[in-house]
DSSP file (Angstrom, degrees, kcal/mol; ACC not computed):
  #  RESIDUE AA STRUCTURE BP1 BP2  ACC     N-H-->O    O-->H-N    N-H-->O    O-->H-N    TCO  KAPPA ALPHA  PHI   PSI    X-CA   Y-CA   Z-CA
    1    1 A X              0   0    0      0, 0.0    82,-0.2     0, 0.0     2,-0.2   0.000 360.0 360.0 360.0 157.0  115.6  112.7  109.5
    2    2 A X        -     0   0    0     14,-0.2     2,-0.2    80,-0.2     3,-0.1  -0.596 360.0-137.2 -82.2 151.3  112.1  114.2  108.4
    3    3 A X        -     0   0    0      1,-0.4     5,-0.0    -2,-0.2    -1,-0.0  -0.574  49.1 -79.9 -88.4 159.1  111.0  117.2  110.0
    4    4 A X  S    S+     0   0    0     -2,-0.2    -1,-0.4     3,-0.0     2,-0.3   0.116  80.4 115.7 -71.2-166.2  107.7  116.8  110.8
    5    5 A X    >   -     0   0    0      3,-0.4     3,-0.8    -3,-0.1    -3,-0.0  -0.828  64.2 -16.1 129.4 161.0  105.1  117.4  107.6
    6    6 A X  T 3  S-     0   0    0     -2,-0.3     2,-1.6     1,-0.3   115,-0.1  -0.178 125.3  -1.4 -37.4 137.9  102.6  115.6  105.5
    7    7 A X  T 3  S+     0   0    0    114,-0.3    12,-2.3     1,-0.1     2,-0.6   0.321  95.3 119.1  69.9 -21.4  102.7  111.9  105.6
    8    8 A X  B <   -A   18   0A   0     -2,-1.6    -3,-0.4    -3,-0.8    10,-0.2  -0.714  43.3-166.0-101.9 142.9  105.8  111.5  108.0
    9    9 A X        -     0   0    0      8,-2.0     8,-0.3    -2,-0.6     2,-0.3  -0.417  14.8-138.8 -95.6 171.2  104.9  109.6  111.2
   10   10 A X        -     0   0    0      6,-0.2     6,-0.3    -2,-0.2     5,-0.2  -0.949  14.1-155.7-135.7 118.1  106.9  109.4  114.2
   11   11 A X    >   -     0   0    0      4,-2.9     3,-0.7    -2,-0.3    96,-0.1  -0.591  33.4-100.8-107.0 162.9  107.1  105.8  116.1
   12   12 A X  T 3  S+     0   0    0      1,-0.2    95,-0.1    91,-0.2    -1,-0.1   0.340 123.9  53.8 -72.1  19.5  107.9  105.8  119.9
   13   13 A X  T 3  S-     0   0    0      2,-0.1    -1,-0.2    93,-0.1    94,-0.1  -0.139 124.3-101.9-126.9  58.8  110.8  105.0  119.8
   14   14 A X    <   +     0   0    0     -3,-0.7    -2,-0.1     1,-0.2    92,-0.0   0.002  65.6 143.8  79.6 -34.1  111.7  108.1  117.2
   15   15 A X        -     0   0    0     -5,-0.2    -4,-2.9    91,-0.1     2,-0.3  -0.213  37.0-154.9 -47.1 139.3  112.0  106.6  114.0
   16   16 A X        +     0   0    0     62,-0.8    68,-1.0    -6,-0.3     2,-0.3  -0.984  17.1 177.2-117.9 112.6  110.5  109.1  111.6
   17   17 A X  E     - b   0  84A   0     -8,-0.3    -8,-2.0    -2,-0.3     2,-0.8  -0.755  21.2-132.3-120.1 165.3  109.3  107.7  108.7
   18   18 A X  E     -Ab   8  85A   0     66,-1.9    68,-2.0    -2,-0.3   -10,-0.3  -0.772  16.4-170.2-113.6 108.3  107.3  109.2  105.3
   19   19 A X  E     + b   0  86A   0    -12,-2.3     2,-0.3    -2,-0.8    68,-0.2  -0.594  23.7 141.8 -59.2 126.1  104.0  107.8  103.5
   20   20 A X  E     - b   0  87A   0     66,-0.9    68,-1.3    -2,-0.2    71,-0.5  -0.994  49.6 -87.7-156.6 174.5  103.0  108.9  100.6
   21   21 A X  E     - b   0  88A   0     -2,-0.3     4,-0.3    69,-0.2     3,-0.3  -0.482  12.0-165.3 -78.5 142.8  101.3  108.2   97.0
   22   22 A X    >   +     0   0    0     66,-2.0     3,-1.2    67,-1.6     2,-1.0   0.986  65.1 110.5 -83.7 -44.9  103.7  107.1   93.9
   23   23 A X  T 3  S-     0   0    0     66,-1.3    -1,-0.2     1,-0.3     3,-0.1  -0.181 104.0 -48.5 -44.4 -11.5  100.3  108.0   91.7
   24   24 A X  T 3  S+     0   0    0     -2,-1.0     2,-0.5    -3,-0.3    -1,-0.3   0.191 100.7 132.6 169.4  51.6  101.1  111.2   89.7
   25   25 A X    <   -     0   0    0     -3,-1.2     3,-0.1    -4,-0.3     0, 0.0  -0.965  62.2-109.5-136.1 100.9  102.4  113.0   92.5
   26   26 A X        -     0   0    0     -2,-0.5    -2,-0.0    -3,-0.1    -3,-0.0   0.119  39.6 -95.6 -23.7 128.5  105.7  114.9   92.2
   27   27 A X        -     0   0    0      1,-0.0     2,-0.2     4,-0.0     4,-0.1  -0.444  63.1-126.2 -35.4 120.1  108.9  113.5   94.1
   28   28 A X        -     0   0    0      2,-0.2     2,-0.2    -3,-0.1     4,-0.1  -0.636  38.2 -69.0-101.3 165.1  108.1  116.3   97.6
   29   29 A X  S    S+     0   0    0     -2,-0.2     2,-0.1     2,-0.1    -1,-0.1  -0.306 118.8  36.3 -93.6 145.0  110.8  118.6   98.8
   30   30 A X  S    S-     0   0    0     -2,-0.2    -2,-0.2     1,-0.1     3,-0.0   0.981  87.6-133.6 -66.4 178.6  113.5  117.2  100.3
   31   31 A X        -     0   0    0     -2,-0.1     2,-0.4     1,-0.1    52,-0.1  -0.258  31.4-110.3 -92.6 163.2  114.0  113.9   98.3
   32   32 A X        -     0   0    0     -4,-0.1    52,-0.1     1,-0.1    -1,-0.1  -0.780   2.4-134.4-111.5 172.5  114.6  111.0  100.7
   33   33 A X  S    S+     0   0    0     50,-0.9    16,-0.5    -2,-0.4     2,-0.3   0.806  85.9  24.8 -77.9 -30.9  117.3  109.2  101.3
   34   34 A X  E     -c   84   0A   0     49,-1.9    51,-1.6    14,-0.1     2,-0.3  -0.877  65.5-148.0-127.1 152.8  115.8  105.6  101.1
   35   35 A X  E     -c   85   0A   0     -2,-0.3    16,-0.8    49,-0.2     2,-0.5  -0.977  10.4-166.1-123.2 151.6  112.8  104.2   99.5
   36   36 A X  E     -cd  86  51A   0     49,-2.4    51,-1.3    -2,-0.3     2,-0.7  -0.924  20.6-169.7-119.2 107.7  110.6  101.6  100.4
   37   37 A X  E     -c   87   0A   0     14,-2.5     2,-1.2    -2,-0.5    16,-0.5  -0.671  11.7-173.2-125.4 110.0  108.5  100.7   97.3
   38   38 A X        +     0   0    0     49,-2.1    51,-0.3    -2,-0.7     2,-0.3  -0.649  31.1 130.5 -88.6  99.3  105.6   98.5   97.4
   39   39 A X  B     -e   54   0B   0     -2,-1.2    16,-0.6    14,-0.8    17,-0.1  -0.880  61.9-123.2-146.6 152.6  104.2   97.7   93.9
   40   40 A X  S    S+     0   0    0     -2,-0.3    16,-0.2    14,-0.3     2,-0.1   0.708 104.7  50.6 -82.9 -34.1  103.1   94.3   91.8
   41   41 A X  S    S-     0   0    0     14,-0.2     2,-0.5    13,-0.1    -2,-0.3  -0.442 104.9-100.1-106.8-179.9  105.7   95.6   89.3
   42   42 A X        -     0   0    0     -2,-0.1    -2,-0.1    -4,-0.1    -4,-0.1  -0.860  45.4-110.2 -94.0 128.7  109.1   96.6   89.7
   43   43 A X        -     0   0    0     -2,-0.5     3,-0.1    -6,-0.2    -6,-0.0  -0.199  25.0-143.3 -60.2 125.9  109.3  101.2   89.9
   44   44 A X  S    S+     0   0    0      1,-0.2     2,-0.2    -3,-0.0    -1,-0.1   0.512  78.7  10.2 -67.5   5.2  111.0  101.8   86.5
   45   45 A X        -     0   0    0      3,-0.0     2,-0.5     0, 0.0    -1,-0.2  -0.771  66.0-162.7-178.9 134.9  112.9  104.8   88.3
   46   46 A X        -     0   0    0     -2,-0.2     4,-0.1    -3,-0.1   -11,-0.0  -0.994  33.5-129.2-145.9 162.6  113.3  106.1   91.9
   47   47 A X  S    S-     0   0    0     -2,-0.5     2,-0.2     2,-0.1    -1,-0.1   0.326  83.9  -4.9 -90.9  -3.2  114.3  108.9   92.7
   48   48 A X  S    S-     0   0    0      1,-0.1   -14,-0.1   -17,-0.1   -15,-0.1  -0.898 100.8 -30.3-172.2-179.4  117.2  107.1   95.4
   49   49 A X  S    S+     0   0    0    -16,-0.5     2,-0.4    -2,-0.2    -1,-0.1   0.046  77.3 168.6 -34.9 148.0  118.6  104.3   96.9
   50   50 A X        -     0   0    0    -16,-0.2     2,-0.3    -4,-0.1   -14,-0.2  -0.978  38.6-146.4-161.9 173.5  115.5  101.6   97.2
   51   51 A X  B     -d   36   0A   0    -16,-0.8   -14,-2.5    -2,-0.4     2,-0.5  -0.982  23.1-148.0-120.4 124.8  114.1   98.5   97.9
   52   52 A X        -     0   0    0     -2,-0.3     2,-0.6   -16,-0.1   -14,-0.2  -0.868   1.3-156.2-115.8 133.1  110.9   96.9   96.1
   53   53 A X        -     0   0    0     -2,-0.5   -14,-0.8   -16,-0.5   -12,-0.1  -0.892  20.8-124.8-109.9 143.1  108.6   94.8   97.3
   54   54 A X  B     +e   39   0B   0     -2,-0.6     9,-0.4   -16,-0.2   -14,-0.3  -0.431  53.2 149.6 -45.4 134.8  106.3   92.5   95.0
   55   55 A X        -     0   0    0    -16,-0.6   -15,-0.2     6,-0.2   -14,-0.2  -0.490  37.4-143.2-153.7 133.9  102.8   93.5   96.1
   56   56 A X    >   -     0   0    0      4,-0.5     3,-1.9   -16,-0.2     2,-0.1  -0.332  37.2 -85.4 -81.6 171.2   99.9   93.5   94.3
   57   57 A X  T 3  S-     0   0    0      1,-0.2    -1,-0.1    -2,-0.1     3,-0.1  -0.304 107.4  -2.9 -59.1 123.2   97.4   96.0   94.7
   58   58 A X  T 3  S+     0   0    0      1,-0.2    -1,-0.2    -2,-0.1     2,-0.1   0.775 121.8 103.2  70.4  24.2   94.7   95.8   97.5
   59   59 A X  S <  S-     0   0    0     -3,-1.9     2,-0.3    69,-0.1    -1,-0.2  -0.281  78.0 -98.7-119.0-173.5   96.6   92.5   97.9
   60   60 A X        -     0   0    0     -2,-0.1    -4,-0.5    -3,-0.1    71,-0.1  -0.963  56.6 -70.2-123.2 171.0   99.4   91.1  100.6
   61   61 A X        -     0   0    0     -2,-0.3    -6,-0.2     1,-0.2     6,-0.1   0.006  42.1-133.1 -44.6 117.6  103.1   91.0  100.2
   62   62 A X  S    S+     0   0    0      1,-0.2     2,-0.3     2,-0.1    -1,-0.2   0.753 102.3  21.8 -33.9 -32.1  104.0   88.2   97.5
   63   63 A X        -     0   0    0     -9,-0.4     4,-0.4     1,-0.1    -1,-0.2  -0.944  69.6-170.4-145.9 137.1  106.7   86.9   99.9
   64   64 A X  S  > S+     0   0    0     -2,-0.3     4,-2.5     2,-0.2     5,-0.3   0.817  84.0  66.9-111.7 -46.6  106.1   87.9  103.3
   65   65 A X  H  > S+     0   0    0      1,-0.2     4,-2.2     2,-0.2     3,-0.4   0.939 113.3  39.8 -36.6 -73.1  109.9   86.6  104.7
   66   66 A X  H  >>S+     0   0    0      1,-0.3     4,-2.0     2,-0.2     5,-0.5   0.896 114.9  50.3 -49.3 -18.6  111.3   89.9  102.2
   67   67 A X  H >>5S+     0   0    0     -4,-0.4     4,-3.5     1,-0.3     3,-0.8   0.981 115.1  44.9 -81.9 -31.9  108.4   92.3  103.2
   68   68 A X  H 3X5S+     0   0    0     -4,-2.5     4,-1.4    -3,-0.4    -1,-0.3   0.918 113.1  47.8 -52.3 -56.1  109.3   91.5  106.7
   69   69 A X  H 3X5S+     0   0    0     -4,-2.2     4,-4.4    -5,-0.3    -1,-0.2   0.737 115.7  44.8 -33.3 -46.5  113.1   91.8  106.0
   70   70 A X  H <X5S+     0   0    0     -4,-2.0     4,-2.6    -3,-0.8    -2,-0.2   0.788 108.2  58.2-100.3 -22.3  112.6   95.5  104.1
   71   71 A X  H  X<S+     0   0    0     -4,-3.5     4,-1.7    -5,-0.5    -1,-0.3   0.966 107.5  49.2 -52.6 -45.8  110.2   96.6  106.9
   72   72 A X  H >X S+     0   0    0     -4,-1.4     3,-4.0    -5,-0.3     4,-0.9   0.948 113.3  46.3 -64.0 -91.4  113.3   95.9  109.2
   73   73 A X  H 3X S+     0   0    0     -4,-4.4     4,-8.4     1,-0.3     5,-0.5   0.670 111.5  49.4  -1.1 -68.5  115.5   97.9  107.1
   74   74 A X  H 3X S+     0   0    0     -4,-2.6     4,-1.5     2,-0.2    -1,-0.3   0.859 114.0  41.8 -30.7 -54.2  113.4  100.5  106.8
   75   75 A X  H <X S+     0   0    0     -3,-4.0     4,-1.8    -4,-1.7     3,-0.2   0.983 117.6  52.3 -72.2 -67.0  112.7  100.8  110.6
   76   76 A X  H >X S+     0   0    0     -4,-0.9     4,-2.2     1,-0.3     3,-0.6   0.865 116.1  41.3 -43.9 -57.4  116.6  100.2  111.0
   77   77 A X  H ><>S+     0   0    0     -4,-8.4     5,-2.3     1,-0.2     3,-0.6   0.931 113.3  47.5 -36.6 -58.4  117.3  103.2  108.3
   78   78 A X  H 3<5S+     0   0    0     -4,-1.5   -62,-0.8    -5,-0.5     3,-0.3   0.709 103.4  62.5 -67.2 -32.4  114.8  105.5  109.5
   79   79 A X  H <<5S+     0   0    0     -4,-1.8    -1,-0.2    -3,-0.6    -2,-0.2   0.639 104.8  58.9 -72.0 -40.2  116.4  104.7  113.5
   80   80 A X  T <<5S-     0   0    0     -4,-2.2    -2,-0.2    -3,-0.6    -1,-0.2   0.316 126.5-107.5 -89.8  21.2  120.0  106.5  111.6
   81   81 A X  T   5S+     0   0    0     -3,-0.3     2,-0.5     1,-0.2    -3,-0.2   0.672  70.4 150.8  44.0  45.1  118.2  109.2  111.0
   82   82 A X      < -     0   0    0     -5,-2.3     2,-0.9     1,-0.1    -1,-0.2  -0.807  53.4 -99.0 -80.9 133.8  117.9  108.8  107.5
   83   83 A X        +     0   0    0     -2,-0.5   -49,-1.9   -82,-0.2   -50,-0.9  -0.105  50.3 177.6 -14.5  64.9  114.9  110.0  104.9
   84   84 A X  E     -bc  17  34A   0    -68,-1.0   -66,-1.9    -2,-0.9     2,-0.2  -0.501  11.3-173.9-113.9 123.6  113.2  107.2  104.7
   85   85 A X  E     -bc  18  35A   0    -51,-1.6   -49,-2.4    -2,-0.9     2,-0.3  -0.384  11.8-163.3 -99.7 167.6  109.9  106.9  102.6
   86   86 A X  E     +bc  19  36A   0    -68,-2.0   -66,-0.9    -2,-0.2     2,-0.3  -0.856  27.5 162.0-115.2 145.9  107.0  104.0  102.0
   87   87 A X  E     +bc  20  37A   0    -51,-1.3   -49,-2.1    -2,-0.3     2,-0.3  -0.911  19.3 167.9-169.3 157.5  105.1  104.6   99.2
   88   88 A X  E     -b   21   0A   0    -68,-1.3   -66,-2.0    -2,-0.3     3,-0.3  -0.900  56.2 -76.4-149.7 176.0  102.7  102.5   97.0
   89   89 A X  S    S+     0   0    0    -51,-0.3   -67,-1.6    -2,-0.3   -66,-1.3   0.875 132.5  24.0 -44.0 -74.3   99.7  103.8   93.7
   90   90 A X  S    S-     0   0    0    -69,-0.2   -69,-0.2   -68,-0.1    -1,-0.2   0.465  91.7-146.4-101.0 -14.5   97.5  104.9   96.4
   91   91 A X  S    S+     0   0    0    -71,-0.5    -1,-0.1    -3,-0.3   -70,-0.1   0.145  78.2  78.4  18.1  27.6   99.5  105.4   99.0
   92   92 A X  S    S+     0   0    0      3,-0.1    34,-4.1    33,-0.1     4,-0.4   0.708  94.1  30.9-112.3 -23.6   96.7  104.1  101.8
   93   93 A X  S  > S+     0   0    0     32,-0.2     4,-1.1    33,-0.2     5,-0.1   0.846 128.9  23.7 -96.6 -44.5   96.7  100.2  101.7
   94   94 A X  H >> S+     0   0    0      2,-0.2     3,-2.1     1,-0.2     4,-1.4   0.996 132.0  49.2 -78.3 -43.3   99.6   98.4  100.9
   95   95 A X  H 34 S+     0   0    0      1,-0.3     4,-0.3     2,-0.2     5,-0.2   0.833 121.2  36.4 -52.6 -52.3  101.6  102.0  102.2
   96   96 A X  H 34 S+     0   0    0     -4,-0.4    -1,-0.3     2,-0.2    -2,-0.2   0.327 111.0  60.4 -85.4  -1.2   99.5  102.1  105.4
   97   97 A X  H XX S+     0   0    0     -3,-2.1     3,-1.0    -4,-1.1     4,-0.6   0.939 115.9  36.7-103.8 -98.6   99.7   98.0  105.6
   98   98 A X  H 3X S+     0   0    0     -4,-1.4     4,-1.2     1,-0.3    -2,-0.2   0.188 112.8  51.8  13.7 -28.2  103.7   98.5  105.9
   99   99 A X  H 3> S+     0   0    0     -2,-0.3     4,-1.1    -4,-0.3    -1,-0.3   0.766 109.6  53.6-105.2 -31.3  104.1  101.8  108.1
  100  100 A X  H <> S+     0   0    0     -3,-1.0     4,-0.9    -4,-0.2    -2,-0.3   0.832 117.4  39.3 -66.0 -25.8  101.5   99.8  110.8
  101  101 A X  H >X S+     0   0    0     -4,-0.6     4,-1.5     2,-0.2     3,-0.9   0.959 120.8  41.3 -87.5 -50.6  104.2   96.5  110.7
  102  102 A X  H 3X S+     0   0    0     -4,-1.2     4,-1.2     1,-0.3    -2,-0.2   0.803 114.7  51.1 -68.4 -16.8  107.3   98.9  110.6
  103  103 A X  H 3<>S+     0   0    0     -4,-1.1     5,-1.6     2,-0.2     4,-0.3   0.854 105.5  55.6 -87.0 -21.8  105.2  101.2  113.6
  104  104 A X  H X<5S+     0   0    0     -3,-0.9     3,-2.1    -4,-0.9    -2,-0.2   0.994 111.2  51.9 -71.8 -53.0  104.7   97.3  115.7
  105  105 A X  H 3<5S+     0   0    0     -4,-1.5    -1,-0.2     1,-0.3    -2,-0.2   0.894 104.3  53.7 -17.0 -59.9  109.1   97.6  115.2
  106  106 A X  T 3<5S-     0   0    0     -4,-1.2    -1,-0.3    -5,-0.2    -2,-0.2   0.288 140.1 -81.1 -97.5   7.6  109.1  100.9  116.6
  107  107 A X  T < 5S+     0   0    0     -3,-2.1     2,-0.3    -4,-0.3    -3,-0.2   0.846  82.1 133.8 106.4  31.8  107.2   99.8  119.8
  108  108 A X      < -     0   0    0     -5,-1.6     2,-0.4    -7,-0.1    -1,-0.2  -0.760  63.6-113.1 -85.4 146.4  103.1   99.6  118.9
  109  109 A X    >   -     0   0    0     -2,-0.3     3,-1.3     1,-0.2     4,-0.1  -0.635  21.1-124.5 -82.4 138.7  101.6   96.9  120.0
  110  110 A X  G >> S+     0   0    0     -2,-0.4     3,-2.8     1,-0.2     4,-0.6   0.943 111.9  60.8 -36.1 -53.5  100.4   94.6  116.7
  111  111 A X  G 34 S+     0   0    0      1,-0.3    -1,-0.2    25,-0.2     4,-0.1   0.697 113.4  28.3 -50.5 -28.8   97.0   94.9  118.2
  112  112 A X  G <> S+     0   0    0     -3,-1.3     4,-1.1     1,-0.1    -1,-0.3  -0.160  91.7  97.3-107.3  15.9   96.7   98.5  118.0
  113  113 A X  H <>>S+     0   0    0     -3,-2.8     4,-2.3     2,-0.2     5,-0.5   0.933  78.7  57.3 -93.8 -53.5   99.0   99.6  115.0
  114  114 A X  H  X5S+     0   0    0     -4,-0.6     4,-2.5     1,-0.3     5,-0.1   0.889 111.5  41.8 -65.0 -41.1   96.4   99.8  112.4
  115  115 A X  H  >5S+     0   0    0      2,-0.2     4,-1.0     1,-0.2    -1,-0.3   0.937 110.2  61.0 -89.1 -16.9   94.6  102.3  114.4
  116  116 A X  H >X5S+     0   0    0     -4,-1.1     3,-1.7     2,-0.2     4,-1.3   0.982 114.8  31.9  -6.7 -88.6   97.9  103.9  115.2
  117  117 A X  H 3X>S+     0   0    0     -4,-2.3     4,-3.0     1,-0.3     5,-1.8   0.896 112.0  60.1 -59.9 -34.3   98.7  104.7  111.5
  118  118 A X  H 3<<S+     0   0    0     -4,-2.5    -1,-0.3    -5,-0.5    -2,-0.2   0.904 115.9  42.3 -84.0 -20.0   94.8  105.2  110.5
  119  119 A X  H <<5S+     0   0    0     -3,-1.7    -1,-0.2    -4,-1.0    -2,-0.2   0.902 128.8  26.9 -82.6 -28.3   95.2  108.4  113.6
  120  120 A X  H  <5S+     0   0    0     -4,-1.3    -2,-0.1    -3,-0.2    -3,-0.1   0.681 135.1  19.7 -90.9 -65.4   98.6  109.6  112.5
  121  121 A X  T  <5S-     0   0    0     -4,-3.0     2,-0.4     1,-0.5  -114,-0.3   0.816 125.0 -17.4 -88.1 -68.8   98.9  108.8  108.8
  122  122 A X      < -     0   0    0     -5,-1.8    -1,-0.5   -26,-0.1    -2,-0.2  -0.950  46.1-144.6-144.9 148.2   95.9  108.2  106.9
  123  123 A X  S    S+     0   0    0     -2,-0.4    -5,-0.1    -4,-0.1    -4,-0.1   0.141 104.2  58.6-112.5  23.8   92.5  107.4  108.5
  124  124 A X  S    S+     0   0    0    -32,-0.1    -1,-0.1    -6,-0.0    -6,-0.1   0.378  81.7 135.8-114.2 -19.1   92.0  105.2  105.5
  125  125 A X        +     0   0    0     -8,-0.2   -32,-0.2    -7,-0.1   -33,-0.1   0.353  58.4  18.2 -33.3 143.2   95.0  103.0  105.9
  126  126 A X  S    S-     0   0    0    -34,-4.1   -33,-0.2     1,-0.2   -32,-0.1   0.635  72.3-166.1  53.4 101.5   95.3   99.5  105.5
  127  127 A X        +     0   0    0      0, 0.0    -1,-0.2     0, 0.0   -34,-0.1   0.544  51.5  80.4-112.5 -10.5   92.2   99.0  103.5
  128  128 A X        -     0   0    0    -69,-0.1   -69,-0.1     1,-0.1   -70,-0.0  -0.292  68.1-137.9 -80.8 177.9   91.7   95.4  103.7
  129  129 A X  S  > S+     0   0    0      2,-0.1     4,-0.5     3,-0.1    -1,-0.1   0.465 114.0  46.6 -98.6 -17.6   90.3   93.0  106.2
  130  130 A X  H  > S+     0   0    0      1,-0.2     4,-2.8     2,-0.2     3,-0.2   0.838 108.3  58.4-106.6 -21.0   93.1   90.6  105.5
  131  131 A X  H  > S+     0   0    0      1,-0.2     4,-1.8     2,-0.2    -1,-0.2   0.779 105.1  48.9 -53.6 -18.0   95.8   93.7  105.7
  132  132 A X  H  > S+     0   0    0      2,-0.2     4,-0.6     3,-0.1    -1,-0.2   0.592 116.8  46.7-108.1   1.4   94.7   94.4  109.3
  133  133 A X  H  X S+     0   0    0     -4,-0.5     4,-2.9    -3,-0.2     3,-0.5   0.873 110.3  50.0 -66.0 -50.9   95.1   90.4  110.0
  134  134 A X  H  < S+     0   0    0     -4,-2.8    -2,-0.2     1,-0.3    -3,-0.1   0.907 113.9  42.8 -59.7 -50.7   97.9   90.4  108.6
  135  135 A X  H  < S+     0   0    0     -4,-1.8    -1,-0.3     1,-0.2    -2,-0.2   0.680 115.7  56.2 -62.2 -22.1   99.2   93.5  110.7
  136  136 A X  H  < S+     0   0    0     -4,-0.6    -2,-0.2    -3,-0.5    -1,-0.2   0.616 101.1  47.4  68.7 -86.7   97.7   92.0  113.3
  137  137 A X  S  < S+     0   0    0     -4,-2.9    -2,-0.2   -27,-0.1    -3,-0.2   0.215  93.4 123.5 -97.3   0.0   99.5   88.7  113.1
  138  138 A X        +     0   0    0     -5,-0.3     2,-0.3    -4,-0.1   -28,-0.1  -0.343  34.8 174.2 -65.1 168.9  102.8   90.7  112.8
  139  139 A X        -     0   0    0    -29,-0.1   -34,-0.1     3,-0.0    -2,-0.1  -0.983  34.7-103.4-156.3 149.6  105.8   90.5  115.1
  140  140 A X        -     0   0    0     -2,-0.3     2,-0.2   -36,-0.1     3,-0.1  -0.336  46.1-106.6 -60.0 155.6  109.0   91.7  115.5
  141  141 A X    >   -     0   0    0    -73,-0.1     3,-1.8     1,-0.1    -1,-0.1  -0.709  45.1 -85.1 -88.3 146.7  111.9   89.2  114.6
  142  142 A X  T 3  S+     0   0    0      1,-0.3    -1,-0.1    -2,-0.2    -3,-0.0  -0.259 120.3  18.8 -47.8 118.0  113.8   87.6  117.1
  143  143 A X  T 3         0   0    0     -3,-0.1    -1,-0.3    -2,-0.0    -2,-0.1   0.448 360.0 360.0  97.5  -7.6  116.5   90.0  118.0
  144  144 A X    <         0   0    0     -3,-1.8    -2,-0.2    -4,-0.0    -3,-0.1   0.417 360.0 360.0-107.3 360.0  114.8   92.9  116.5
């Protein structure tokens, strides 16, 4: 599990998860255990176990069923106390788009996630108007 530190949040119901930027910014100390990597292209190396999801930049997820899926993961990882980090180029939209659906998981209300993450994370997150619908219009899956 993350100790607390730059970029990792804490949802209420413990999960600790880490944000950060892929953009020319060194791998931080300790490595994590999982990745969550949101990018248009597929990462040509990570640095551990991962997932990628298609998304383009300043965009939403190319298939919204997977993003949904690896959010769950994420949350599910991050709940076993593992290292687990989000990260996209800038690390404030698509990254902060992603940690506000996984934070609605961890017991935020949709309505209120965005400003959740923008107090927490980044107070730039989720930089679109159709990312904070889209967080928004998120929900947990049945069973979740």
């Amino acid at each position: 599990m993350w100790e607390p530190g730059p970029g990792v949040i804490e949802l209420p119901d413990g999960a600790r998860l880490r944000g950060r930027s892929l953009r020319g910014a060194p791998v931080p100390h300790p490595s994590p255990d999982w990745g969550l990597y949101l990018l248009a292209a597929e990462p040509p190396h990570t640095p551990c176990p991962a997932r990628w999801v298609r998304w383009p930049d300043f965009r939403l997820p190319s298939d919204r069923v997977d993003a949904a899926d690896a959010f769950a993961e994420a949350h599910r990882r991050a709940l076993d106390g593992q290292r687990v980090e989000v990260a996209c180029g800038g690390g404030r939209g698509r990254t902060g788009t992603a940690l506000a659906c996984i934070a609605v998981l961890g017991g935020v209300e949709a309505d209120a996630a965005v400003k959740w993450v923008r107090e927490r994370y980044d107070r730039r997150a989720v930089e679109t108007p159709w990312q904070r619908r889209y967080v928004r219009a998120f929900s947990r899956p049945a069973g979740a």
